[in-house]
C-alpha positions, 0 to 999 in steps of 0.5 A: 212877123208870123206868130209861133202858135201850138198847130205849127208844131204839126208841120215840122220838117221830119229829121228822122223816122221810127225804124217801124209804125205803131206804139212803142217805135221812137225816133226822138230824145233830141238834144241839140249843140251849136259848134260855131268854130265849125260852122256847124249844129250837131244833134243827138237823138235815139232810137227806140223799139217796144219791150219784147222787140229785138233789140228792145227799148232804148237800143242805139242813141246816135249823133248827127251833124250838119253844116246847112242846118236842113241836112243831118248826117250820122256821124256816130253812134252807141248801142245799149250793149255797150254799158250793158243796159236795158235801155238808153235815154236822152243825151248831151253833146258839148264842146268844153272850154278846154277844146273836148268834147263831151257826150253826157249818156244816160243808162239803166245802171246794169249794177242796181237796176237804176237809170244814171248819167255817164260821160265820154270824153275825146278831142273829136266826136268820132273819137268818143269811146263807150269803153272809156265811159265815166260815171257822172252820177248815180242815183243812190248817192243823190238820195233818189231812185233814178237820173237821166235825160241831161241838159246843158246850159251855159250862163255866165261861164257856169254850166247848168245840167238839168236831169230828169230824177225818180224822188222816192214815195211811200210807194216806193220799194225796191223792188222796183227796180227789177222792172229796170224803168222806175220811172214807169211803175208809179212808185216815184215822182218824176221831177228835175234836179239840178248841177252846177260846174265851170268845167264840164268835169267837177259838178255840184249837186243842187238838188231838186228845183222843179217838182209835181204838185198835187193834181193837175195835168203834170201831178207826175212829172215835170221834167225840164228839157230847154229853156231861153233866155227873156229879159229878167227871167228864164223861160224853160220847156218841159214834159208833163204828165198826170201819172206814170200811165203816161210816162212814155207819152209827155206833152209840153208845158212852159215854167219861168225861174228869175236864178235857174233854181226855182221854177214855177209852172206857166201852164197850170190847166194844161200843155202848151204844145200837144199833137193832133195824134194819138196820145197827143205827145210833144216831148223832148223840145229843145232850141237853139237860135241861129240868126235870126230863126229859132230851130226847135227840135221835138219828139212828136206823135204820130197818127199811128202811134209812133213817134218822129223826130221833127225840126221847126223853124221860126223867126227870132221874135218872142217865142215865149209871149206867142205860146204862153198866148195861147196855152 
């Protein structure tokens, strides 16, 4: 079996491209949902301009399908005007045990200024209607300056929503927030918090259970994106970097948790998975398996700045053991 090294991620098949070449154009933020009644995987992703160009950030998320796993097709989208928000990040599509579907969406609160994480709910993904948004959390409540980027994983009937949050510092004011992007100024730390629910409608909030530490490559954030199950202890992938100087621009590190709630770095001197381009940047990885492949779907940098959404495929054998290898 051929081992799953760093290089590989470097051939990934391109899903969906930025909308023009340079620093700022991004296709990517995917997150990825397997509906086997259907026969089917649906992906969600965004797209993304530079500050300054029309529309401007994160203008449009969007959701694709396929029932080949090789060919996505569009089947539904939102544009930022729609919550009257500066900008979108990452969001989360799934199917409940109640037969709805749910699309978690994060967005900069056009009330304070601050990202926060709301859901859509319908019987069908076409359905799914901006204008029936609910709030799921904000960050004011939580005691933090920020909530973004969910991610869903199911265990034992319970559902884990991980989220990316902004945690105040001595640095933090607030006016901060008039930048409407904390995450980008410097004045929070960017860590993962974490709720729990069994029906995808009434979550409890955890608090925060992966955190920067002082130093090191990820002394700014450590955000979990996906994570696989492995014996006795969960493996998750997550997005690291050194100051806010790099928030737009994460490579990817490994953390392992035995109960979902306490993590601890696997990467401690550096990322496991870079790009040989520009910044470097692999950010947003998540997987799912189907058979007897592992299909992982990342943001990745390209020579030119921009950054694609690409998908590897790889054979079901320890995808942890090869990368941990080699970090």
């Amino acid at each position: 079996m051929k081992p799953v090294t760093p290089d590989r991620f470097a051939t990934g098949k391109i899903i969906r491209e930025p909308v023009a070449p340079g620093n700022g154009y991004w296709a990517g933020a995917p997150e990825v949902f397997h509906a086997p009644e259907e026969g089917a995987l649906y992906l969600t992703y965004r797209i993304r301009r530079p500050r300054g160009v029309a529309p401007d950030r994160g203008g449009e998320a969007r959701i694709a399908r396929s029932i080949d796993f090789e060919r996505f097709e569009d089947v539904w989208s939102v544009t930022k005007d729609r919550f009257a928000s500066a900008s979108i990040e990452r969001c989360a599509l799934r199917k409940g045990p109640d037969g709805q579907w749910r699309y978690f969406v994060s967005f900069v609160d056009p009330a304070d200024g601050r990202w926060c994480v709301s859901v859509l709910q319908a019987p069908t993904v076409p359905g799914l209607d901006p204008a029936k948004v609910r709030r799921v959390f904000s960050a004011g409540p939580l005691g933090l300056e920020g909530v973004k980027d969910p991610w869903i994983f199911e265990w034992h009937g319970v559902f884990h929503l991980f989220l990316s949050v902004a945690v105040r510092t001595p640095k933090t004011r607030l006016e901060s927030h008039s930048t409407l992007d904390i995450f980008n100024t410097g004045e929070c730390v960017s860590a993962t918090g974490l709720a729990m629910s069994r029906d995808l409608d009434h979550w409890e909030w955890q608090g925060v259970v992966f955190a920067p530490s002082d130093g090191g490559w990820d002394a700014y954030c450590r955000r979990l994106n996906c994570m696989v199950p492995g014996g006795r202890v969960f493996c998750a992938f997550y997005d690291g970097s050194a100051s806010e100087r790099e928030n737009y621009e994460e490579r990817t590190g490994m953390a392992e948790s035995g109960d979902l709630r306490t993590w601890r770095t696997l990467t401690p001197v550096g990322p496991c998975l870079t790009s040989p381009h520009a910044t470097g940047s692999v950010r947003y990885l998540d997987t799912v398996r189907l058979g007897d492949e592992h299909h992982l779907f990342y943001e990745f940098a390209r020579a030119d700045g921009a950054h694609d959404l690409r998908r590897l495929k790889v054979e079901a054998g320890d995808l942890v053991a090869d990368l941990r290898r080699t970090a």
